[in-house]
C-alpha positions in Angstrom: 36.8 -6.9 -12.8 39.5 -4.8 -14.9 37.4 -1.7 -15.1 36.3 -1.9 -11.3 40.2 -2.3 -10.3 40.7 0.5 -12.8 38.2 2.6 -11.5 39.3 2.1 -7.4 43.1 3.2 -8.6 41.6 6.2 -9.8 39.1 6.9 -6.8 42.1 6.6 -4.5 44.7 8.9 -6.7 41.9 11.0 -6.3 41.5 10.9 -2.4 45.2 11.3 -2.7 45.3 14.6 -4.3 42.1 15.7 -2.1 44.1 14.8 1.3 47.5 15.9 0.2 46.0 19.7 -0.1 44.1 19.7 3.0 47.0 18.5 4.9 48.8 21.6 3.8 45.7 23.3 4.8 45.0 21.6 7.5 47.0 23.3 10.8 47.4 25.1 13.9 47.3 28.4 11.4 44.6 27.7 8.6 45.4 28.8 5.5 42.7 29.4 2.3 42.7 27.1 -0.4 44.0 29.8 -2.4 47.0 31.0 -0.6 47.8 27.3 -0.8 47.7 27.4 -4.6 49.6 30.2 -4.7 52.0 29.2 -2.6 52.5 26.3 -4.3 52.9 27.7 -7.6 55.5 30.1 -5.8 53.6 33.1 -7.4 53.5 34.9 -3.7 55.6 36.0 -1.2 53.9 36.4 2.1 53.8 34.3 5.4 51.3 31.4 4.1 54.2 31.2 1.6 57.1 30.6 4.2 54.6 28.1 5.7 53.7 26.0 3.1 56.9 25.7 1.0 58.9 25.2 4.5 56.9 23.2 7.1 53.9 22.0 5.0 54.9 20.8 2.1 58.0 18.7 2.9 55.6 17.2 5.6 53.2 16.7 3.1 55.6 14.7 1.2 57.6 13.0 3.8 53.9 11.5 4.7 53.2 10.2 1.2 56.2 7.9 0.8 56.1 7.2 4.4 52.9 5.8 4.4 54.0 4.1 1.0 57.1 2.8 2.5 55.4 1.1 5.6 52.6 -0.1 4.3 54.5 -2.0 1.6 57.1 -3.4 4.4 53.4 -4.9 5.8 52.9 -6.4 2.7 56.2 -7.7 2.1 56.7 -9.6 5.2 53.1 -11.1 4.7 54.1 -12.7 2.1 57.5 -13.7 3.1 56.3 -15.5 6.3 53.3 -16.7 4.4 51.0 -14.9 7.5 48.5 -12.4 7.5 49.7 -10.8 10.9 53.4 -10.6 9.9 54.2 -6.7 10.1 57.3 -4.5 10.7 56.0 -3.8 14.2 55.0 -7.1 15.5 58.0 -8.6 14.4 60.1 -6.7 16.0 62.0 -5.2 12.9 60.7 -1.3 13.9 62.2 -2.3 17.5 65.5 -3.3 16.0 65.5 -0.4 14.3 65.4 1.5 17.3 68.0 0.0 19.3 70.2 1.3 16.2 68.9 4.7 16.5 69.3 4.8 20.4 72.9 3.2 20.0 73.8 5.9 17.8 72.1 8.5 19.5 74.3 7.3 22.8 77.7 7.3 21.4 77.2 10.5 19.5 76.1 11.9 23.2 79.4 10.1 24.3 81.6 10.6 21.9 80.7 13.4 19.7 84.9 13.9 18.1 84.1 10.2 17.0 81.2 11.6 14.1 80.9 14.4 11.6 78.9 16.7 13.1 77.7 17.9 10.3 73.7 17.6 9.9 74.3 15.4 6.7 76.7 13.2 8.3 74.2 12.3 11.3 71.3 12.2 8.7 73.2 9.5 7.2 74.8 7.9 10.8 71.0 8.1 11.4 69.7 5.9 8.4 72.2 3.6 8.4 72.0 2.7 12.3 68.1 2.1 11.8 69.1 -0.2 8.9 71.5 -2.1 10.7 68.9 -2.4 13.7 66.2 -3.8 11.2 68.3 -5.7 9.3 69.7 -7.7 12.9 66.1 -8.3 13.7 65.3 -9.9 10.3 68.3 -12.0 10.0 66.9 -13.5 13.0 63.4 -14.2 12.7 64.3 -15.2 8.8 66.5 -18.0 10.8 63.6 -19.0 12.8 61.3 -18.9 10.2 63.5 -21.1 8.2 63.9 -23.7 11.4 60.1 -23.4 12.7 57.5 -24.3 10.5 54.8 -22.7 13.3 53.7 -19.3 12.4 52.8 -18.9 16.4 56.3 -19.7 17.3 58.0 -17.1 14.7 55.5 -14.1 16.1 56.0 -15.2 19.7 59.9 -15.0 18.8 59.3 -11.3 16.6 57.4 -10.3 20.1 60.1 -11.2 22.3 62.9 -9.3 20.3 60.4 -6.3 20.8 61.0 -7.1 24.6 64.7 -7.2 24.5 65.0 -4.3 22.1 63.1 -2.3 24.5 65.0 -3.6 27.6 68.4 -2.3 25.3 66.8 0.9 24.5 65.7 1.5 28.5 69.5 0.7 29.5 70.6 3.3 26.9 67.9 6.0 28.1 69.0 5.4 31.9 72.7 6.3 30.8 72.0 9.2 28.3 71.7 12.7 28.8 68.5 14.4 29.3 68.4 16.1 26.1 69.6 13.0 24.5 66.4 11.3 26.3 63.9 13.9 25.5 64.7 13.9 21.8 64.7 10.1 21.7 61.1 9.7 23.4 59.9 12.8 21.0 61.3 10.6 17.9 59.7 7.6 19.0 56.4 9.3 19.3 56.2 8.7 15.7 55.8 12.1 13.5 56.3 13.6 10.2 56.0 16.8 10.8 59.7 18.2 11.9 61.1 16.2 8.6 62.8 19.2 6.7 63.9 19.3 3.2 67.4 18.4 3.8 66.3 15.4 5.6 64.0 15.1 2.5 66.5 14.9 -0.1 68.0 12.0 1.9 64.8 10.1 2.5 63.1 9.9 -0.5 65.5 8.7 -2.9 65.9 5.8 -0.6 62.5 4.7 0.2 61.6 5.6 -3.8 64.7 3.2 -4.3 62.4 1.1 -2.0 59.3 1.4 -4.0 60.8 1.1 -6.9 62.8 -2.6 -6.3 59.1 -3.6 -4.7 57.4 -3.4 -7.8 59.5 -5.6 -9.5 58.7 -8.1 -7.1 55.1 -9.4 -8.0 55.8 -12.4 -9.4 58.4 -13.9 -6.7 55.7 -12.9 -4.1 52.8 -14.2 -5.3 54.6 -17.2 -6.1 56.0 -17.6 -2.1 52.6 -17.1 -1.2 51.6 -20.2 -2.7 54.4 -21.8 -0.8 58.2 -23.1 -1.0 57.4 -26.2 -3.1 55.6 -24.5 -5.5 57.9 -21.4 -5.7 61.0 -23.7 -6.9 58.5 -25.6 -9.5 57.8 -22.2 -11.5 61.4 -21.3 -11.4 61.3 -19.0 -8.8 64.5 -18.8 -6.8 63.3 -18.7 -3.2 66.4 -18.0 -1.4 67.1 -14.8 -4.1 63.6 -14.0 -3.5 63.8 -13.6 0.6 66.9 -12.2 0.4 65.4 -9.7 -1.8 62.5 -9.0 0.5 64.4 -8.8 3.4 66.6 -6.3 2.2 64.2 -3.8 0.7 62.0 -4.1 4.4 65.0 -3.5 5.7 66.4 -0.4 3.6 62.6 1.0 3.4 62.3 0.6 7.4 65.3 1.6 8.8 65.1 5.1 6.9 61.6 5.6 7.2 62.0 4.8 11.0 65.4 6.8 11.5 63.1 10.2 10.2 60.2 10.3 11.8 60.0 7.5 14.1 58.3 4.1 14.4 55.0 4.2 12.5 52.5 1.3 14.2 50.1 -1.1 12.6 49.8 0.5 9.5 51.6 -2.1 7.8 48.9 -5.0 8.9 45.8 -2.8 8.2 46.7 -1.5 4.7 47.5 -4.5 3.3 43.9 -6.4 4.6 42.1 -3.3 3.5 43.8 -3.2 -0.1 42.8 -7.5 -0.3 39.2 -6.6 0.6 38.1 -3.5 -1.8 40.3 -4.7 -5.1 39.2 -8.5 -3.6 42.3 -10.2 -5.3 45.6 -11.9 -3.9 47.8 -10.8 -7.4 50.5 -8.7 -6.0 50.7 -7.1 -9.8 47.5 -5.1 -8.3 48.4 -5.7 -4.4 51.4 -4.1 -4.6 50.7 -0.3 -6.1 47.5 -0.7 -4.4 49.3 -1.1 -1.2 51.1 1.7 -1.6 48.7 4.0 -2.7 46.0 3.2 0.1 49.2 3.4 2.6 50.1 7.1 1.4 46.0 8.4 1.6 45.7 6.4 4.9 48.8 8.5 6.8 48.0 11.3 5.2 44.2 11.4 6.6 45.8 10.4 10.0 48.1 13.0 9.6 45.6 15.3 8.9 43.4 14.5 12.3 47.1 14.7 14.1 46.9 18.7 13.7 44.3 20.4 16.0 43.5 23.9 14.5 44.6 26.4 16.9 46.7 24.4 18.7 50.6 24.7 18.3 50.9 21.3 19.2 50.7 17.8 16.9 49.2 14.7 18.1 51.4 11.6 18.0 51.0 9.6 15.0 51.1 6.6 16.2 48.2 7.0 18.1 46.2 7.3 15.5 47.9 4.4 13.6 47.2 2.4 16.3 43.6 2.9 16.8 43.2 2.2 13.2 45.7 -0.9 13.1 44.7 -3.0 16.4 40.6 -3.4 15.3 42.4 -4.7 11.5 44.5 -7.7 14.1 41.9 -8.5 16.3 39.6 -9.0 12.9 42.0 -10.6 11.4 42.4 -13.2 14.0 38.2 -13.6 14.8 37.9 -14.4 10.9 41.0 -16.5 10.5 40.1 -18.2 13.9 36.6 -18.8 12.3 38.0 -20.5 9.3 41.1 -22.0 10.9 43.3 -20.1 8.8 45.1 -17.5 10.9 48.2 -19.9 11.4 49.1 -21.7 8.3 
């Protein structure tokens, strides 16, 4: 069993490497293998260069700890509500997160003297508006959850704060500009592919501060997975332990949202397809697994998101989607099948 989980973390560094390239080969202008290499290495100085090291790249990395970041926020908040379709989306925490960025978006619209306008300063106004939003949204359902012992209720309650976060968001689009409007339904397209590397240096030392608090968290959530009772009989202090989760979904979320958007379903299908290859429910494998298989999964969608030829980019979401919703609807046929969906 150690030598076959060995040998998957390899096989998928692998892919990794192999999909991180072609994504910077991959594009409306294709560019040879080689010129990539070179450019890479900086050892040229020609237009492939001022594509790769300025458009490419920075998406190329932007999609790694994106993927990463959402798939692990999947992960997290399976364990946390002890339920296999718990996810960032379906609970409503992307939504929240949204409101935040809309609500920010607005009052910079209507009162610009009120922020910096400096692009750092709205980075920032940016990330910590989508936090706010995600963090609302999980304070809430975390209250629920801690009131309702039915899984059905607490996703029925994650749904309906989707609602109402939309219905905010719709009120906010009917009073906003329609530049402020366009660049708010382009952002919640979903895409990675306008991230710069100014938005960069402020994304990825907060999601890698993400990744980084999630793998010290193995123990607490294979240990809440297994249920309160049990949790507080190995010493494991549950309330520390959600407050913990909740904050890193929420600090890995609202960033990763406030950048390039909500990014759908990827954080229920990564997780089931990590539990079925490595076939183990220890988060000391789930969780770098997760993260791994999250980073090559966006990066193959991001790949088929750029049609060569084109100067347009599919929405990512789309493809997200069409890979998520077959994970949920098999998710509920098997759990259905074993009466274990719900527990």
């Amino acid at each position: 069993m150690k030598a076959r989980t060995t040998l998957l973390f390899i096989l998928i560094a692998v892919c990794i490497c192999l999909a991180f390239v072609l994504d910077i080969v991959w594009g409306a202008t294709s560019i040879p293998i080689g010129d990539v290499l070179k450019a890479l290495s900086g050892s040229t100085d020609t237009t492939y260069n001022y594509i790769v090291q300025n458009f490419r790249l920075p998406k190329a990395l932007a999609t790694l700890f994106v993927g990463a970041g959402v798939a692990i926020s999947g992960l997290q908040m399976q364990s946390l509500f002890r339920n296999p379709l718990a996810d960032t989306s379906i609970l409503g925490i992307n939504s929240g997160a949204g409101v935040g960025v809309a609500v920010y978006t607005m009052a910079y619209t209507l009162f610009p003297s009120l922020i910096i306008s400096s692009a750092v300063a709205s980075s920032w106004g940016i990330i910590v508006a989508a936090c706010l939003g995600s963090v609302g949204v999980l304070l809430v359902i975390s209250l629920v959850a801690s009131r309702l012992g039915d899984m059905i209720s607490i996703l029925i309650v994650g749904v309906m704060i989707g609602f109402l976060a939309s219905s905010v968001i719709s009120v906010l689009q009917f009073f906003s500009s329609e530049a402020t409007l366009k660049t708010y339904l382009l952002w919640s397209f979903g895409s990675v592919s306008g991230v710069t590397w100014r938005q960069l240096s402020l994304m990825l030392p907060i999601v890698g501060l993400g990744l980084g608090l999630s793998m010290l968290m193995p123990k607490q959530m294979n240990a809440l997975n297994l249920g309160e009772h049990y949790a507080r009989s190995v010493g494991t202090n549950v309330t520390l332990a959600r407050v913990a989760l909740v904050g890193i979904t929420s600090l890995v979320t609202g960033c990763i949202t406030a950048f390039v958007g909500p990014i759908a379903f990827l954080g229920i299908a990564v997780p089931h397809f990590v539990r079925t290859i490595f076939r183990t429910a220890d988060h000391h494998i789930l969780i770098p697994a997760t993260m791994l298989s999250g980073a090559l999964l966006l990066l193959i969608c991001d790949i088929f998101t750029q049609v060569p030829g084109y100067q347009f980019v599919l929405p990512i979401n789309a493809l997200t989607s069409l890979l998520g919703a077959p994970v949920v609807i098999w998710v509920i046929m098997r759990g259905r099948k074993n009466n274990q969906v719900f527990r």
